[in-house]
C-alpha positions as a Markdown table, in Angstrom:
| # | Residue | x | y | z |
|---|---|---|---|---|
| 1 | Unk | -36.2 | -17.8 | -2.2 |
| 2 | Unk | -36.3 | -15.4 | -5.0 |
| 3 | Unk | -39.9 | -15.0 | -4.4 |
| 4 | Unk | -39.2 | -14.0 | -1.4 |
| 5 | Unk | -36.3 | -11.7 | -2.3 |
| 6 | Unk | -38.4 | -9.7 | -4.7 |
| 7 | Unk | -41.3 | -9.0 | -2.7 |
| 8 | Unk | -38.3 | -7.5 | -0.3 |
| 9 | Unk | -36.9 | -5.9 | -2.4 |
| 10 | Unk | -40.1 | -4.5 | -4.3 |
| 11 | Unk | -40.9 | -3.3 | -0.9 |
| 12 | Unk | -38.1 | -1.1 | 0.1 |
| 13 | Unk | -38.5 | 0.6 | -3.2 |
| 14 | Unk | -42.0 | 1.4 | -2.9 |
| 15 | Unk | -41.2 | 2.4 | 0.8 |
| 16 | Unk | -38.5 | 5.1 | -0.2 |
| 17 | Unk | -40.8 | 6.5 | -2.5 |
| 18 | Unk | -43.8 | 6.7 | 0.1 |
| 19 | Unk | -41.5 | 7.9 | 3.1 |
| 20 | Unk | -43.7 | 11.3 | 3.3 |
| 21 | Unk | -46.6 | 9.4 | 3.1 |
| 22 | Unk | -45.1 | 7.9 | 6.3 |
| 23 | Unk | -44.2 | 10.6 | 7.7 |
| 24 | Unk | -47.3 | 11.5 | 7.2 |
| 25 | Unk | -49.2 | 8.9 | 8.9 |
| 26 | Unk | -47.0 | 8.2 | 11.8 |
| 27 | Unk | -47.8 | 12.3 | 12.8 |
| 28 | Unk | -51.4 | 11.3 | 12.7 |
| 29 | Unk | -51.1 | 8.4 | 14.5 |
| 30 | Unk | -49.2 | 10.1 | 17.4 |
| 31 | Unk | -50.5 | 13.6 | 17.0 |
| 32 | Unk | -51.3 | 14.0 | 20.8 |
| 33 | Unk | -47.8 | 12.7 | 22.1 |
| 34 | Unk | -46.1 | 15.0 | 19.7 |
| 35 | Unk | -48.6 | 18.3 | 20.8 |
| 36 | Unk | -47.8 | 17.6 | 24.2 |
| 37 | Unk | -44.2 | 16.7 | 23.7 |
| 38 | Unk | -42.8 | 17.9 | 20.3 |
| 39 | Unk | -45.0 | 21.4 | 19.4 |
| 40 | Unk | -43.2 | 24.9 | 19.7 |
| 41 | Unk | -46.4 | 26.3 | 20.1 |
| 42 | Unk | -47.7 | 24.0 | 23.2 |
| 43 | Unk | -47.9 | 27.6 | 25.6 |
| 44 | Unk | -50.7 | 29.3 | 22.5 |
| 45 | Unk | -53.2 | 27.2 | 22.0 |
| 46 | Unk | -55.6 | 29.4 | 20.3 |
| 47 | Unk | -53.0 | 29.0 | 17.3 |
| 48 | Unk | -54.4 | 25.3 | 17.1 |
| 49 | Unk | -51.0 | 24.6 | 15.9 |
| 50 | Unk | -51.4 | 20.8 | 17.1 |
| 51 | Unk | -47.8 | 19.4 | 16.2 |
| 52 | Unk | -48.3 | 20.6 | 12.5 |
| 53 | Unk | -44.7 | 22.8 | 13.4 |
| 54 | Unk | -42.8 | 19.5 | 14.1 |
| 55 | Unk | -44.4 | 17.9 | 11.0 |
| 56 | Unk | -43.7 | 20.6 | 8.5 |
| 57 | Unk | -39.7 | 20.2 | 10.2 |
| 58 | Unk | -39.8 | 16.5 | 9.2 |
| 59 | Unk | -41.1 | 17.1 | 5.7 |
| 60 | Unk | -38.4 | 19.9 | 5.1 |
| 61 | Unk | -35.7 | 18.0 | 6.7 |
| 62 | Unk | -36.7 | 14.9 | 4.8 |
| 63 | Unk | -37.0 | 16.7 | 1.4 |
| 64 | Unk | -33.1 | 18.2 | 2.2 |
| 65 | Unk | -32.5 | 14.2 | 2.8 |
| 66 | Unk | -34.2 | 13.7 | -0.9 |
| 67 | Unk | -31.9 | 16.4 | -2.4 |
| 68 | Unk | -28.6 | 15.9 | -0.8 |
| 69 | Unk | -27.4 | 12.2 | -2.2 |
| 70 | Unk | -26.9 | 14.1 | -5.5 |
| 71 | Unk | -24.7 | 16.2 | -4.6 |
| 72 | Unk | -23.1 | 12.9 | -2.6 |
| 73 | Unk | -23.6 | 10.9 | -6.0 |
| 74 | Unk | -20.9 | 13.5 | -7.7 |
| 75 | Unk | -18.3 | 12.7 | -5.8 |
| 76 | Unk | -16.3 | 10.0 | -6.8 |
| 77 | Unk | -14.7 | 7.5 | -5.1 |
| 78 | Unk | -12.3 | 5.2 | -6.9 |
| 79 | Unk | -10.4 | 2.0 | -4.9 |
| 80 | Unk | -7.0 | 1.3 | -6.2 |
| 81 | Unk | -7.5 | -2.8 | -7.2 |
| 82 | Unk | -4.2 | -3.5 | -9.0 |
| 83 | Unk | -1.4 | -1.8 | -9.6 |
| 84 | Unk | 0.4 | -1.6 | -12.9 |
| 85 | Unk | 4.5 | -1.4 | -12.9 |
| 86 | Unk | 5.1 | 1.6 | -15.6 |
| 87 | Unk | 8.4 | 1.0 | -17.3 |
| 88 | Unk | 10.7 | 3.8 | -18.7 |
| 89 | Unk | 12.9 | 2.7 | -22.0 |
| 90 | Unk | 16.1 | 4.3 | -21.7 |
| 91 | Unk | 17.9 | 3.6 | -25.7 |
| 92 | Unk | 21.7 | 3.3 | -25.1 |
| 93 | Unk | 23.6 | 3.7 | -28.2 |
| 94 | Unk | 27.0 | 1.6 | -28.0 |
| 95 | Unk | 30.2 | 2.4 | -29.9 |
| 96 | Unk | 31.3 | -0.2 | -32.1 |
| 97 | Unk | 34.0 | -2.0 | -32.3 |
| 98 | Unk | 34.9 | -5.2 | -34.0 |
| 99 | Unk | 37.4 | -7.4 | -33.2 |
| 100 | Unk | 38.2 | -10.4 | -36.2 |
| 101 | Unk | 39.6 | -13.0 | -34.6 |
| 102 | Unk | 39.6 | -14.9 | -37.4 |
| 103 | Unk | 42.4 | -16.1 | -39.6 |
| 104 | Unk | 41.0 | -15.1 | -42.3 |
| 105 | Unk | 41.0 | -12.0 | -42.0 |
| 106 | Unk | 44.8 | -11.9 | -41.9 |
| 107 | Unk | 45.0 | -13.1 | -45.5 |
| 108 | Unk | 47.0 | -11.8 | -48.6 |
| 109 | Unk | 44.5 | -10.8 | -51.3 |
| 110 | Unk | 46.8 | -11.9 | -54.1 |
| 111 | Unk | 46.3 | -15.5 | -53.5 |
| 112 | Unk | 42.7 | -15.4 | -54.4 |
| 113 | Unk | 41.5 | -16.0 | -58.0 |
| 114 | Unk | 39.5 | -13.0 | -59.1 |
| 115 | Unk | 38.8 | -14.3 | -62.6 |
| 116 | Unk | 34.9 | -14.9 | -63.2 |
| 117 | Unk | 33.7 | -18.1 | -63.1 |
| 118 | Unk | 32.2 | -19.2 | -66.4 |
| 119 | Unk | 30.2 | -23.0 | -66.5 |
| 120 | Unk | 31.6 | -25.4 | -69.3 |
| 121 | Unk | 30.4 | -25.0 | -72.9 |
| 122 | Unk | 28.8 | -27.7 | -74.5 |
């Protein structure tokens, strides 16, 4: 299967890079069909203009093929996959105000012993 899939694949790159050779070839294969048919100069034949007018059209228009996917190749085309939520930080600065519940806090300051402890002496 992967033999098979790079002979494939091998091929359509070496037929993109021959497609004036077949342009080519396919003109000389049905060069009468496209004098009788095709050809812009089918009323003057001493011109002996034998399709070569509709063959040097499909080489230019093919070389304007050639040229045109890089300008195509510029543009950019970009498919949103995911989409990210953006957050905004607002910083809300809060007054302060404490409220002691405590008992404690309600104490008289002269009950408590403000001497410095000092360990016993030997």
């Amino acid at each position: 299967m992967k033999l098979l899939f790079s002979i494939f694949l091998s091929s359509v790159i070496l037929l993109q890079s021959f497609s004036s050779l077949i342009i080519l070839g396919g003109y000389e294969l049905n060069k009468d069909y496209i004098t009788r048919i095709f050809c812009k100069n089918k009323d003057k034949p001493v011109l002996h203009c034998n399709g070569k007018c509709y063959l040097e059209n499909q080489l230019t228009e093919h070389q304007k093929k050639e040229q045109s996917p890089t300008s195509k190749a510029k543009e950019k085309h970009e498919i949103l996959q995911f989409c990210e939520k953006q957050f905004a930080f607002q910083f809300i600065s809060f007054a302060c105000t404490s409220v002691h519940h405590s008992q404690y806090v309600n104490m008289p300051y002269d009950e408590i012993s403000l001497s410095i402890f000092h360990p016993p002496s030997c």
